[in-house]
CHARMM-style PDB file with segment names, atoms N, HN, CA, C and O in Angstrom:
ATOM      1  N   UNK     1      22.980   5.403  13.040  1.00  0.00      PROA
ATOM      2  CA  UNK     1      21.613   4.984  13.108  1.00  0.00      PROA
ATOM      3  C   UNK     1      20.706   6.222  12.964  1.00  0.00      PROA
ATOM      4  O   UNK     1      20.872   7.272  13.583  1.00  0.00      PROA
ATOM      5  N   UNK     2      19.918   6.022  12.245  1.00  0.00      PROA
ATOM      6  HN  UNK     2      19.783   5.169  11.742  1.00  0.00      PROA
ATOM      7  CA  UNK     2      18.598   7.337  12.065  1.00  0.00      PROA
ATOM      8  C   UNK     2      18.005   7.402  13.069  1.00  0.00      PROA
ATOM      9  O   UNK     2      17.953   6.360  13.721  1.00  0.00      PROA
ATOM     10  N   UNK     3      17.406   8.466  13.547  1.00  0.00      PROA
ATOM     11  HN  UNK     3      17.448   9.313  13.017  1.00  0.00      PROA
ATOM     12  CA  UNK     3      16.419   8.932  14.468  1.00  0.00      PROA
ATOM     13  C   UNK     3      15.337   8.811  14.489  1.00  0.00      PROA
ATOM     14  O   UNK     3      14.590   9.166  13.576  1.00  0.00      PROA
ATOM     15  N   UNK     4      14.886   8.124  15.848  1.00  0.00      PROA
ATOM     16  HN  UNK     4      15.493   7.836  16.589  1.00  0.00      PROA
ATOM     17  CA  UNK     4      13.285   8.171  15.591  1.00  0.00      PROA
ATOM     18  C   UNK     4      12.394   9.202  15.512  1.00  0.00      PROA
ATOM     19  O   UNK     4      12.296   9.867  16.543  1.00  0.00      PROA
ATOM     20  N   UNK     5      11.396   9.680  14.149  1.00  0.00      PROA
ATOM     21  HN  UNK     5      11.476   9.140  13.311  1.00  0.00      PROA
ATOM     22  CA  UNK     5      11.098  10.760  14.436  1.00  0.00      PROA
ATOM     23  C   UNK     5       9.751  10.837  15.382  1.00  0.00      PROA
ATOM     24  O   UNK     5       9.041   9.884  15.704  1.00  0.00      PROA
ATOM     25  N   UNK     6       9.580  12.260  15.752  1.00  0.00      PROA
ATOM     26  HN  UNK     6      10.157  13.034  15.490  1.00  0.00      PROA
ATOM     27  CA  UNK     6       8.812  12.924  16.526  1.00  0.00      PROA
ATOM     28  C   UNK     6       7.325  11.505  16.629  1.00  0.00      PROA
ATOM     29  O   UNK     6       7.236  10.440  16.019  1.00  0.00      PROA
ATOM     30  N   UNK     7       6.480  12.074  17.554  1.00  0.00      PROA
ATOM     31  HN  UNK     7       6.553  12.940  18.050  1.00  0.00      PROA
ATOM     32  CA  UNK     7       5.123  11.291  17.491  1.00  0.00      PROA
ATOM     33  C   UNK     7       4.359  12.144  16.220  1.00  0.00      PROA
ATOM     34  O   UNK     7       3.851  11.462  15.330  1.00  0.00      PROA
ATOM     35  N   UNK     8       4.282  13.512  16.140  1.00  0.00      PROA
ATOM     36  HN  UNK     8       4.695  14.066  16.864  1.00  0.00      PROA
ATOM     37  CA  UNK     8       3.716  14.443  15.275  1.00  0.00      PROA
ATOM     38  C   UNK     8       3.982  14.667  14.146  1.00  0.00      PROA
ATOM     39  O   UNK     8       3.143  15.224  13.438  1.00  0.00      PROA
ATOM     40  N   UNK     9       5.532  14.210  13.515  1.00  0.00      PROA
ATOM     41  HN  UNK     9       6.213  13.757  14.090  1.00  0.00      PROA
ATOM     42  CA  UNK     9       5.419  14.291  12.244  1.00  0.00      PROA
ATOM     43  C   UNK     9       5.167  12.771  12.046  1.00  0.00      PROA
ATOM     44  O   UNK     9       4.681  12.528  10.942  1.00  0.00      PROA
ATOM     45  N   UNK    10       5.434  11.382  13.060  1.00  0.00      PROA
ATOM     46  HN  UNK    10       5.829  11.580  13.957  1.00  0.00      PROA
ATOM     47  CA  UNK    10       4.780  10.508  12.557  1.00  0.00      PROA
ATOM     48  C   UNK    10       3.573  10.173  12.170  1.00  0.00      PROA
ATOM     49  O   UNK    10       3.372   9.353  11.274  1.00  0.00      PROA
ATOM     50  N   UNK    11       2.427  10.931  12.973  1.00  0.00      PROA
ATOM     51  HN  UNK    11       2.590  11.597  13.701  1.00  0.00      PROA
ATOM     52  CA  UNK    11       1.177  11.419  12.818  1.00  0.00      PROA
ATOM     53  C   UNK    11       0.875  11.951  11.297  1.00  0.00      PROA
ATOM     54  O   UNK    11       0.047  11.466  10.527  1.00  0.00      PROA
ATOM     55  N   UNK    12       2.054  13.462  10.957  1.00  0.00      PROA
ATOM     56  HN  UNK    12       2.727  13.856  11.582  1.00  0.00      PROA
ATOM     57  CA  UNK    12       1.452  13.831   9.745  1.00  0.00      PROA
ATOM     58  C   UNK    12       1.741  13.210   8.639  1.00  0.00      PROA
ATOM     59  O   UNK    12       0.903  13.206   7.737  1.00  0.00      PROA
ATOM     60  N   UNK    13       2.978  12.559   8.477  1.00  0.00      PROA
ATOM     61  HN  UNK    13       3.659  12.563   9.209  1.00  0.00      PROA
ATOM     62  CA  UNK    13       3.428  11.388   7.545  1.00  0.00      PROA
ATOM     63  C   UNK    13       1.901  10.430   7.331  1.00  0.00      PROA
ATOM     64  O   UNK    13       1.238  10.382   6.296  1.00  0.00      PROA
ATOM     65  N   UNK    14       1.651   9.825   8.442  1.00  0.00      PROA
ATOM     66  HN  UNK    14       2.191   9.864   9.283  1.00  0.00      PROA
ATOM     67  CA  UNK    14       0.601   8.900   8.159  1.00  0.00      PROA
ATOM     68  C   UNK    14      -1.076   9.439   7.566  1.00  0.00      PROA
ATOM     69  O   UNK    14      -1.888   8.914   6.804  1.00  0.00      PROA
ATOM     70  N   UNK    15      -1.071  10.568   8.254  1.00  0.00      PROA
ATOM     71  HN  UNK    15      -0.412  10.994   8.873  1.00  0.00      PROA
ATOM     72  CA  UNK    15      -2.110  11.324   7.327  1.00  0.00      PROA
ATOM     73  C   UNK    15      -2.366  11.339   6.189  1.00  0.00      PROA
ATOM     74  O   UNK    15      -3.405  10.987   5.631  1.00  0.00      PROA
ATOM     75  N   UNK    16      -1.036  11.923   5.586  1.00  0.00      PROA
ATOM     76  HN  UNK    16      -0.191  12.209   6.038  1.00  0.00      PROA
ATOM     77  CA  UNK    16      -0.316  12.222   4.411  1.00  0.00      PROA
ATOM     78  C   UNK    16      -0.698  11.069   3.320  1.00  0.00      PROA
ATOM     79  O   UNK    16      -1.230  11.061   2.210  1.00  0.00      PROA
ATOM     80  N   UNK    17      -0.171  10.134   4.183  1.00  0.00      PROA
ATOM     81  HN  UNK    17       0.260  10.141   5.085  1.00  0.00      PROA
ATOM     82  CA  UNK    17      -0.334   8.512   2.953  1.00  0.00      PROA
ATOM     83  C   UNK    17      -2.028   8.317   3.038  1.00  0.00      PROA
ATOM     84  O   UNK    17      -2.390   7.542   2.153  1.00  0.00      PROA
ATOM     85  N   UNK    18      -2.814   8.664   3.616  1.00  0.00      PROA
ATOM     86  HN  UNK    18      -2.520   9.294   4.335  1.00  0.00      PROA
ATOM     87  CA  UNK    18      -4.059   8.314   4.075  1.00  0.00      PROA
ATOM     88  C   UNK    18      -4.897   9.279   2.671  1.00  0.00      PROA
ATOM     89  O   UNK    18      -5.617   8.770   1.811  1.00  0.00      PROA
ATOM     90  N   UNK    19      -4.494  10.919   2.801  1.00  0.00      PROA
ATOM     91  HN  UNK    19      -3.910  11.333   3.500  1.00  0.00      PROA
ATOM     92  CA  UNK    19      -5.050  11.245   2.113  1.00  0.00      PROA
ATOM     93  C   UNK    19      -4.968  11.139   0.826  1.00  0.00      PROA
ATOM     94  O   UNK    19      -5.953  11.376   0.127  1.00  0.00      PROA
ATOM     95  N   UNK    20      -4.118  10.870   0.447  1.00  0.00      PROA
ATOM     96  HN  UNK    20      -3.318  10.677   1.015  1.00  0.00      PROA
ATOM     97  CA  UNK    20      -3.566  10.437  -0.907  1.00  0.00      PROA
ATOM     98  C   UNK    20      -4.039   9.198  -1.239  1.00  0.00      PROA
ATOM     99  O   UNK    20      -4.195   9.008  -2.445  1.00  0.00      PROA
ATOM    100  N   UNK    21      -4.311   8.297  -0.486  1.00  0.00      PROA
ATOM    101  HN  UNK    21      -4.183   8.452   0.494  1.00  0.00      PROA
ATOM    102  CA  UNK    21      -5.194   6.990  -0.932  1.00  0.00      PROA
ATOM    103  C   UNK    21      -6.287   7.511  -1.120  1.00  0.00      PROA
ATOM    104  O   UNK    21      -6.684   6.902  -2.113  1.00  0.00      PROA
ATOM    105  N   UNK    22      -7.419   8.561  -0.727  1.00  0.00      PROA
ATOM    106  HN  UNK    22      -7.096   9.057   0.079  1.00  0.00      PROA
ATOM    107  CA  UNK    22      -8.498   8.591  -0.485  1.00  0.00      PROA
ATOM    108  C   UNK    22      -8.485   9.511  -2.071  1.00  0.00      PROA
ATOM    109  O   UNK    22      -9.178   9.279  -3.062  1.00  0.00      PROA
ATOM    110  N   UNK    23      -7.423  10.621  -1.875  1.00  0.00      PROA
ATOM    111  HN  UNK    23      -6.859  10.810  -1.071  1.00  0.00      PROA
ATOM    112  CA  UNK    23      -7.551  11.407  -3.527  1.00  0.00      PROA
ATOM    113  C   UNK    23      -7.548  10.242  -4.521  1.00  0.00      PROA
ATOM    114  O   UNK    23      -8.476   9.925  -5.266  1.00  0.00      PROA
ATOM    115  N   UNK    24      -6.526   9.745  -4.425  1.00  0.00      PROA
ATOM    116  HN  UNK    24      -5.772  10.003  -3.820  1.00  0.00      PROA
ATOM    117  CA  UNK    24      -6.256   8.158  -5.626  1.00  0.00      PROA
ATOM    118  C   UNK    24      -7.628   7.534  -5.784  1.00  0.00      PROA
ATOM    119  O   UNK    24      -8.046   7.296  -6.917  1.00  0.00      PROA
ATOM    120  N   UNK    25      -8.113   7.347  -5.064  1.00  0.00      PROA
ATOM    121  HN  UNK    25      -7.773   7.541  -4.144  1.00  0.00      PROA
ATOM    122  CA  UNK    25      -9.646   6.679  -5.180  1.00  0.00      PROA
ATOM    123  C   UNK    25     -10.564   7.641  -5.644  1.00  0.00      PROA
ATOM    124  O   UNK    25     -11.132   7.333  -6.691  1.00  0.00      PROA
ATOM    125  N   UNK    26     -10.913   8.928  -5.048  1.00  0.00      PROA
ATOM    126  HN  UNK    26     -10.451   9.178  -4.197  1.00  0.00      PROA
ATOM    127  CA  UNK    26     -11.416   9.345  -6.248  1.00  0.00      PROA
ATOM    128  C   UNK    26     -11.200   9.933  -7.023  1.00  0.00      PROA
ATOM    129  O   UNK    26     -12.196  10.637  -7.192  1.00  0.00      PROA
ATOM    130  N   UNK    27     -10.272  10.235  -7.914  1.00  0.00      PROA
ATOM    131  HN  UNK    27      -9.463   9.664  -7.777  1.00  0.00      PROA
ATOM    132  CA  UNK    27     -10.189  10.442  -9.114  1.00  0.00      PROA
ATOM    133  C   UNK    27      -9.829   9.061  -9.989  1.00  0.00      PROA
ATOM    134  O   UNK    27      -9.319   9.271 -11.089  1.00  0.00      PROA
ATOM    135  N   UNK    28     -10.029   7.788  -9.632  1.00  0.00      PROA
ATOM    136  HN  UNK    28     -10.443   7.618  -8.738  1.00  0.00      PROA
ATOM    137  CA  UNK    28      -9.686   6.857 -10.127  1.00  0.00      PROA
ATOM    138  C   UNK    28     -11.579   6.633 -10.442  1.00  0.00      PROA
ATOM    139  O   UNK    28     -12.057   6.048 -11.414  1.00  0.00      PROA
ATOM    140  N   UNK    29     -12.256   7.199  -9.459  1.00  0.00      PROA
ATOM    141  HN  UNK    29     -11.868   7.674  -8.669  1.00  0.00      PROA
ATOM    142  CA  UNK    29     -13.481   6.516  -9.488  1.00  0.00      PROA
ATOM    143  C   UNK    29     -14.313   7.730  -9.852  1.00  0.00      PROA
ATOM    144  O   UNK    29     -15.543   7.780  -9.864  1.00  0.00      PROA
ATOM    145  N   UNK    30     -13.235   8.960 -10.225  1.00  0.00      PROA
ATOM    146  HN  UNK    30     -12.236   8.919 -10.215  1.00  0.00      PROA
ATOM    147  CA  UNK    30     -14.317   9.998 -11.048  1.00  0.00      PROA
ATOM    148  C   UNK    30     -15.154  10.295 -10.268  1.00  0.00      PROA
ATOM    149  O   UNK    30     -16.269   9.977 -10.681  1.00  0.00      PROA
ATOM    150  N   UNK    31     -15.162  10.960  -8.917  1.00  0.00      PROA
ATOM    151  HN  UNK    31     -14.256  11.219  -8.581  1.00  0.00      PROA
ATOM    152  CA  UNK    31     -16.196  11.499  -8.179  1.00  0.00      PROA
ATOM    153  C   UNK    31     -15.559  13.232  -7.778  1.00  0.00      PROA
ATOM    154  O   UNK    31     -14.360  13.493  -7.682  1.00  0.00      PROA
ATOM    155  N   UNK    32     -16.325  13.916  -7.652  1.00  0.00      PROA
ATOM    156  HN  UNK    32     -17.300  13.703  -7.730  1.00  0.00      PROA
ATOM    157  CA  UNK    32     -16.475  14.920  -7.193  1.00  0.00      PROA
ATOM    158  C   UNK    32     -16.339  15.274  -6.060  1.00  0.00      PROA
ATOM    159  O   UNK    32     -17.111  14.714  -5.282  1.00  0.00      PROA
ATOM    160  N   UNK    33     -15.447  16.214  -5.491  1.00  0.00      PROA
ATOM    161  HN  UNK    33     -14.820  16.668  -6.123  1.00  0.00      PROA
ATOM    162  CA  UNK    33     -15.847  16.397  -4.045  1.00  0.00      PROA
ATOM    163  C   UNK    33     -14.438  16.632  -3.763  1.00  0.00      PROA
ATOM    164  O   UNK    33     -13.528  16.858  -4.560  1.00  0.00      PROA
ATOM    165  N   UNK    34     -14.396  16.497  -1.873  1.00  0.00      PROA
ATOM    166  HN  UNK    34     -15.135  16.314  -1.225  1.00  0.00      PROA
ATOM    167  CA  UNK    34     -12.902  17.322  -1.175  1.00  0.00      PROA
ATOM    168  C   UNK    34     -12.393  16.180  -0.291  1.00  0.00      PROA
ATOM    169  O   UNK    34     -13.088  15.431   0.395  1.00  0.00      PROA
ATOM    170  N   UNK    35     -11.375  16.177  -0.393  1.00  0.00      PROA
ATOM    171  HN  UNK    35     -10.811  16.785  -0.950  1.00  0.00      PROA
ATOM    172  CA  UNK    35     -10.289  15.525   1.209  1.00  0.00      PROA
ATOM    173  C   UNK    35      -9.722  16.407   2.057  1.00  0.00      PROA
ATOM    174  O   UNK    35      -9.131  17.411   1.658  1.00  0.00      PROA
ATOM    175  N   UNK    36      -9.851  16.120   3.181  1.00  0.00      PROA
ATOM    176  HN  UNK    36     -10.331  15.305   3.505  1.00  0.00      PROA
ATOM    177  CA  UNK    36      -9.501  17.253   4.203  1.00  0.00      PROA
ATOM    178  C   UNK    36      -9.191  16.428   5.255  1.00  0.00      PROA
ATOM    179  O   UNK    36      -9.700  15.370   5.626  1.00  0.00      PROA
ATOM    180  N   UNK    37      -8.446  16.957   5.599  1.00  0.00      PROA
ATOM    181  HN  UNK    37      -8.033  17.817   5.298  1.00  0.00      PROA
ATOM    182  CA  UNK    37      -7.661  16.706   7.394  1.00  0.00      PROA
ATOM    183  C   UNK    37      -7.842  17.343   8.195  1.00  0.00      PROA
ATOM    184  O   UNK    37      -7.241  18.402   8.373  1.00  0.00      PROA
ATOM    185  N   UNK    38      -9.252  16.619   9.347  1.00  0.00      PROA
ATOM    186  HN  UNK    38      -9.741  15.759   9.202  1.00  0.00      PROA
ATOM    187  CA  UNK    38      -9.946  17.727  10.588  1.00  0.00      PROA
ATOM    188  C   UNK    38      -8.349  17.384  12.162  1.00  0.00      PROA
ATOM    189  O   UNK    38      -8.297  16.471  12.986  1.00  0.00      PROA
ATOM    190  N   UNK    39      -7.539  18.352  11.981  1.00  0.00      PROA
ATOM    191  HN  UNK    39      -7.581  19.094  11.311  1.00  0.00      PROA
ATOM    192  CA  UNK    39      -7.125  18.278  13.390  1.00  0.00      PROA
ATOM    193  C   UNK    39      -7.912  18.630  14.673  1.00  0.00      PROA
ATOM    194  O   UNK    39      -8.742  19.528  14.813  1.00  0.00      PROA
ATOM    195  N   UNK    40      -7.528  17.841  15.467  1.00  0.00      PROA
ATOM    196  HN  UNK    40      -6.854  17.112  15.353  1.00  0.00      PROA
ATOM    197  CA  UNK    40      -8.385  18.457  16.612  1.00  0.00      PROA
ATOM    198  C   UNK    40      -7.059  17.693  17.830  1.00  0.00      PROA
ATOM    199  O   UNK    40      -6.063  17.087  17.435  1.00  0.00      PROA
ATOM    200  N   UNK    41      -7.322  17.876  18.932  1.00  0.00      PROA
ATOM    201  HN  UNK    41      -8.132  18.368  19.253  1.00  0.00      PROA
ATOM    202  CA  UNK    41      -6.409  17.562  20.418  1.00  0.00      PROA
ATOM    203  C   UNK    41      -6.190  16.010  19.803  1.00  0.00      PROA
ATOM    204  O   UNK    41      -7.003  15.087  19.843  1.00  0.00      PROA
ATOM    205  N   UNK    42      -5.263  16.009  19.405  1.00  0.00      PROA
ATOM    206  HN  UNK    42      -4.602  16.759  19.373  1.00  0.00      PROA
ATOM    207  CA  UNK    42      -4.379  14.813  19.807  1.00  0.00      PROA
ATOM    208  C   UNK    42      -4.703  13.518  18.757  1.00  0.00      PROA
ATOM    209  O   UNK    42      -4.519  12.323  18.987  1.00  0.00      PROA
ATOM    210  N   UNK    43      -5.355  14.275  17.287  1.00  0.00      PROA
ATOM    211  HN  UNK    43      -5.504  15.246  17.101  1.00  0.00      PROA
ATOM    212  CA  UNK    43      -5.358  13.504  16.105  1.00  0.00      PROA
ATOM    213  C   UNK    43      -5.631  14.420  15.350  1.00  0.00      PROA
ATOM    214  O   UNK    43      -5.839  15.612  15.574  1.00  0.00      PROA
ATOM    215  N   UNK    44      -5.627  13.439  13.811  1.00  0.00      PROA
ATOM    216  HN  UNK    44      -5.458  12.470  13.629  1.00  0.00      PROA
ATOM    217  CA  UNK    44      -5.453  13.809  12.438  1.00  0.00      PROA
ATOM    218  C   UNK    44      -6.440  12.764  11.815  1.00  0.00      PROA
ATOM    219  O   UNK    44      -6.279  11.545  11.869  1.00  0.00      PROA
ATOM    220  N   UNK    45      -7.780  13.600  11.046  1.00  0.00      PROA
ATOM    221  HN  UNK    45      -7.910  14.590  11.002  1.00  0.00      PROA
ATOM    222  CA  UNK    45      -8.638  12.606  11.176  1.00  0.00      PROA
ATOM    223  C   UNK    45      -9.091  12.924   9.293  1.00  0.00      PROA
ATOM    224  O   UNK    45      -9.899  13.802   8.991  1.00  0.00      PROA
ATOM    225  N   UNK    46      -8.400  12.040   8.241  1.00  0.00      PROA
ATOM    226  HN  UNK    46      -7.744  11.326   8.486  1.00  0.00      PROA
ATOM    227  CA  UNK    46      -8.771  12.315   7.010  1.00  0.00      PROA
ATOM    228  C   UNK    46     -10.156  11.875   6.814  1.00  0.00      PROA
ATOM    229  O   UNK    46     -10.702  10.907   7.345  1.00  0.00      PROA
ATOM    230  N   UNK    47     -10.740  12.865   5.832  1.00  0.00      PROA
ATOM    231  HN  UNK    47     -10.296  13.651   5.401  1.00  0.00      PROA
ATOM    232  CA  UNK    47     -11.939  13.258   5.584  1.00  0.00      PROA
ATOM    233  C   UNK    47     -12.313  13.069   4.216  1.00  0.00      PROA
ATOM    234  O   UNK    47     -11.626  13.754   3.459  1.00  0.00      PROA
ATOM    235  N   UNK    48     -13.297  12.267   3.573  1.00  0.00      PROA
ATOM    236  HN  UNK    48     -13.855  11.711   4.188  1.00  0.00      PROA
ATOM    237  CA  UNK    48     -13.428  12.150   2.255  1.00  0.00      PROA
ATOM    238  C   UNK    48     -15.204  12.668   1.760  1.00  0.00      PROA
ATOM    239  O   UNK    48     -16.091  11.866   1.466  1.00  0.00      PROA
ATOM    240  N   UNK    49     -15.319  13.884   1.780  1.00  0.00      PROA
ATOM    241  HN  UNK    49     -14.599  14.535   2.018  1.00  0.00      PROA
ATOM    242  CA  UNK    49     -16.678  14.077   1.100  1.00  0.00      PROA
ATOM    243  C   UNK    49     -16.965  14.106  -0.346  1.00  0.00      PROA
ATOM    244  O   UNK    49     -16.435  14.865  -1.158  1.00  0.00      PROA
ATOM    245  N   UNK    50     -17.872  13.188  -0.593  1.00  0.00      PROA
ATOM    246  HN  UNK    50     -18.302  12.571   0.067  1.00  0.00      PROA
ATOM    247  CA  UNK    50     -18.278  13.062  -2.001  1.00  0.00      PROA
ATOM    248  C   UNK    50     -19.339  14.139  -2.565  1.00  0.00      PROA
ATOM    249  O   UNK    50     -20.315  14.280  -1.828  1.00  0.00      PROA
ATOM    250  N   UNK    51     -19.329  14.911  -3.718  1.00  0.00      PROA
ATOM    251  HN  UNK    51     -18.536  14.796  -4.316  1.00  0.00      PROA
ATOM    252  CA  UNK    51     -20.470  15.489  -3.517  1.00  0.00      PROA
ATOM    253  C   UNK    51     -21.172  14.829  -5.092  1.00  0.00      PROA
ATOM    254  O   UNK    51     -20.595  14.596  -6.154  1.00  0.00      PROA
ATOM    255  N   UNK    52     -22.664  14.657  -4.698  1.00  0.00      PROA
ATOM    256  HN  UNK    52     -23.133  14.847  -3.836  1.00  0.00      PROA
ATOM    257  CA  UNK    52     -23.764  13.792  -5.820  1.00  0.00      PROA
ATOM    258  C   UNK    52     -24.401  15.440  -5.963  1.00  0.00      PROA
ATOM    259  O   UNK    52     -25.023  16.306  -5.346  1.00  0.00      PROA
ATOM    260  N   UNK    53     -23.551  15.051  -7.614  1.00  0.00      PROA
ATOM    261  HN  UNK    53     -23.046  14.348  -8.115  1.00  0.00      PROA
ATOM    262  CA  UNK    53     -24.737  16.456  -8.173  1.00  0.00      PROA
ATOM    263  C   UNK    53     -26.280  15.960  -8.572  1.00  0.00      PROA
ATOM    264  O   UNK    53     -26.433  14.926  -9.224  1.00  0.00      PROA
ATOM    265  N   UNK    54     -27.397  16.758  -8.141  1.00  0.00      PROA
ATOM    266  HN  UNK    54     -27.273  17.597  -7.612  1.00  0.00      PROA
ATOM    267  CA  UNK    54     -28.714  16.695  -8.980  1.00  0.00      PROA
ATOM    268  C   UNK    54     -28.813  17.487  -9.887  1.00  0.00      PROA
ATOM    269  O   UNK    54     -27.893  18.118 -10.408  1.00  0.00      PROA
ATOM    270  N   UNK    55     -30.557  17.533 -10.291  1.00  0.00      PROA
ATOM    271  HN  UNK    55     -31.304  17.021  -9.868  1.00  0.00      PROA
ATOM    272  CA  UNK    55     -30.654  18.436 -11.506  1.00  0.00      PROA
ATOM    273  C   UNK    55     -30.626  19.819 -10.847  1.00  0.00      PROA
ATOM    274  O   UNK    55     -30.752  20.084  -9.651  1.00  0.00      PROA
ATOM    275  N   UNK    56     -30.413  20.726 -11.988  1.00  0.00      PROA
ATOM    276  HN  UNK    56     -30.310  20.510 -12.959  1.00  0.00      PROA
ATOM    277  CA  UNK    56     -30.253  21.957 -11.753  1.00  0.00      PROA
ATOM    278  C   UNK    56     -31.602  22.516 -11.955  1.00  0.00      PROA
ATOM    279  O   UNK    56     -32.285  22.210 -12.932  1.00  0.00      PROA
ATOM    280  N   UNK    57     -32.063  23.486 -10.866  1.00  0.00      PROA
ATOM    281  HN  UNK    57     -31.508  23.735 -10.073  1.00  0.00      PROA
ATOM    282  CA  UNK    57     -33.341  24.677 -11.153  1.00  0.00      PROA
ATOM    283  C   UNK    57     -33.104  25.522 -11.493  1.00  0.00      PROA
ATOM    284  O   UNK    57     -32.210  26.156 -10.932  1.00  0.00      PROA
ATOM    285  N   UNK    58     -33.749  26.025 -12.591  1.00  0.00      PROA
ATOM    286  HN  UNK    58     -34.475  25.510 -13.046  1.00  0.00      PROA
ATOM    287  CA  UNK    58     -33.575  27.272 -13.127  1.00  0.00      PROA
ATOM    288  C   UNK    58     -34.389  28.588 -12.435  1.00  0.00      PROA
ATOM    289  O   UNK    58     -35.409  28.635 -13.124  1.00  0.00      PROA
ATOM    290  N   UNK    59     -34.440  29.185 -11.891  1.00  0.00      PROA
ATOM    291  HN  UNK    59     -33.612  29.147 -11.332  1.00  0.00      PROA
ATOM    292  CA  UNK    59     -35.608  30.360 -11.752  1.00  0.00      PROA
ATOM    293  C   UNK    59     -35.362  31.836 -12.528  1.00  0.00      PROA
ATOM    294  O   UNK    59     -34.321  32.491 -12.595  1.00  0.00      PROA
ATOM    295  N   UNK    60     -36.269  32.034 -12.911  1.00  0.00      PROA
ATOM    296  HN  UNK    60     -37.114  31.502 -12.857  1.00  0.00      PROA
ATOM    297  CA  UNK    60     -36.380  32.949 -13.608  1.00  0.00      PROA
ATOM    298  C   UNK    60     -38.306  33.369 -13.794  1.00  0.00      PROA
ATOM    299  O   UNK    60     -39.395  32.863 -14.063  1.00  0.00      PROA
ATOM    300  N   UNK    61     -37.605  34.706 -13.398  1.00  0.00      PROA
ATOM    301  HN  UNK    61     -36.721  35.118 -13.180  1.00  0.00      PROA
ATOM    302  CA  UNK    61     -39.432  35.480 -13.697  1.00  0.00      PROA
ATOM    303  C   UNK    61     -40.591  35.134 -12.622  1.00  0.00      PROA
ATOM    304  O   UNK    61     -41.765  35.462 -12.796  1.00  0.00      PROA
ATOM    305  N   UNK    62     -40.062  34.348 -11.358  1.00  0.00      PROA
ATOM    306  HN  UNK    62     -39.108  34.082 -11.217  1.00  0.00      PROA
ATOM    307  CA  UNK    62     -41.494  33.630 -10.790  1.00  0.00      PROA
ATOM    308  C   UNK    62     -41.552  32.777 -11.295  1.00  0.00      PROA
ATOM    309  O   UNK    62     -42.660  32.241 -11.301  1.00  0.00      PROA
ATOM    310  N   UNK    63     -40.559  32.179 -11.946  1.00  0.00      PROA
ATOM    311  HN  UNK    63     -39.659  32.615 -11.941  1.00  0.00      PROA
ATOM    312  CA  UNK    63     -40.598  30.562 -12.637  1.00  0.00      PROA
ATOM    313  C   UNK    63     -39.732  29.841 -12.205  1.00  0.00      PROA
ATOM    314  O   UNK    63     -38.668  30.267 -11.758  1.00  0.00      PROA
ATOM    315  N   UNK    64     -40.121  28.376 -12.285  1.00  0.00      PROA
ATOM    316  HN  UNK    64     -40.986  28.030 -12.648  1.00  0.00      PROA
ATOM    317  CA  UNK    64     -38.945  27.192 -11.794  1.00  0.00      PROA
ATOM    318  C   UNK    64     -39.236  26.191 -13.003  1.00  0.00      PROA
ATOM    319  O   UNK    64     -40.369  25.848 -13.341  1.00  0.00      PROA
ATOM    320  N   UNK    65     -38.017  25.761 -13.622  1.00  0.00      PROA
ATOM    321  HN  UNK    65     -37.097  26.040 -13.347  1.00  0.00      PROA
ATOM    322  CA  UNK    65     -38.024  24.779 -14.743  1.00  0.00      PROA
ATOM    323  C   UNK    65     -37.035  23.818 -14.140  1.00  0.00      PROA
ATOM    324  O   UNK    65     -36.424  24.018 -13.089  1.00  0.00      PROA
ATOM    325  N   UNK    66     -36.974  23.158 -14.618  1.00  0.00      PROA
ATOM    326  HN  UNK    66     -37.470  22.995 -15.471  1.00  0.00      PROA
ATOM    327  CA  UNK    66     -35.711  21.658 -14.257  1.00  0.00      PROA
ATOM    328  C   UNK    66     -34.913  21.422 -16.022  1.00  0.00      PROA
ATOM    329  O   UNK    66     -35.350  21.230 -17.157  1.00  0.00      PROA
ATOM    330  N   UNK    67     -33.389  21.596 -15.307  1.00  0.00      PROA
ATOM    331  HN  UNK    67     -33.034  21.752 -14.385  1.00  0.00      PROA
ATOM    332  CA  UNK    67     -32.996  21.043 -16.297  1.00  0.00      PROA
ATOM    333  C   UNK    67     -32.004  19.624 -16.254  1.00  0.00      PROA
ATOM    334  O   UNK    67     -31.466  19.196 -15.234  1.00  0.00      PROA
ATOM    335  N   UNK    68     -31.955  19.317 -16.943  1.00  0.00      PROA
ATOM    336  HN  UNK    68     -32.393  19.665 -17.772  1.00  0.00      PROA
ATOM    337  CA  UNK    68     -31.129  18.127 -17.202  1.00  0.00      PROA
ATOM    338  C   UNK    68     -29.660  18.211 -16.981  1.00  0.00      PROA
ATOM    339  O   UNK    68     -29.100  18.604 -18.005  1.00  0.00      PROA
ATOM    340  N   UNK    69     -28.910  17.996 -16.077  1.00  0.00      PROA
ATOM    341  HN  UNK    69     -29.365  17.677 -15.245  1.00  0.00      PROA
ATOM    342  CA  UNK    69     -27.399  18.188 -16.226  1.00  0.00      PROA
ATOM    343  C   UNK    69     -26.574  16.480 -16.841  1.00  0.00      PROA
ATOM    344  O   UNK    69     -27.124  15.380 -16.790  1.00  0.00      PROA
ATOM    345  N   UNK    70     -25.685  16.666 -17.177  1.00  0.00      PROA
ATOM    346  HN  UNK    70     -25.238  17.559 -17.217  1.00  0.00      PROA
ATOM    347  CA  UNK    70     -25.058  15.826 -17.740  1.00  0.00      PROA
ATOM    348  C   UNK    70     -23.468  15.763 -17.138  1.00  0.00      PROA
ATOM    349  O   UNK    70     -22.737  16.753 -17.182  1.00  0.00      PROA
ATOM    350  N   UNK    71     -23.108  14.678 -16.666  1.00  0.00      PROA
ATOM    351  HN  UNK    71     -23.702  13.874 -16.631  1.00  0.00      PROA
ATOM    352  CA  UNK    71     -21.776  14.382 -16.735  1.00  0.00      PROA
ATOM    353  C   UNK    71     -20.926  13.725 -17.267  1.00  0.00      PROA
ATOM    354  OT1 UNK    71     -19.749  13.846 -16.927  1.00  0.00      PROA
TER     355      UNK     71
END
C-alpha cells in the first residue's frame, strides 16, 4: 500500500495544480502579467495579477506627448 503523503507536500501538490490552472487561463486568454505563490504560516495562497497596459508618455525636452501602443 502507498503512503500517505506529508500535509506539506499535499499542500504544495495542490498549489501546484492551482497555479497552472491560473497560467492555462492566461495565456489561453492572452493577458499579461504574473502567478505567484504568497506562503505565509500555515498556507499556500496562489496569486494571479493581471497587468492592463495604457498609453505610453513620452517625455522629452519639458515635453509630454501620448502615444498610441498597440497589442
Amino acid at each position: 500500500m502507498t503512503e500517505t503523503p506529508s500535509p506539506i507536500l499535499h499542500a504544495a501538490r495542490t498549489a501546484a495544480r492551482r497555479v497552472e490552472r491560473l497560467l492555462i487561463e492566461m495565456l489561453t486568454e492572452k493577458k499579461l502579467g504574473e502567478v505567484a505563490v504568497v506562503v505565509s504560516w500555515g498556507q499556500l495562497e496562489p496569486e494571479k495579477r493581471v497587468i492592463e497596459k495604457d498609453r505610453v508618455v513620452k517625455v522629452g525636452r519639458g515635453q509630454a506627448s501620448e502615444i498610441e501602443t498597440h497589442t
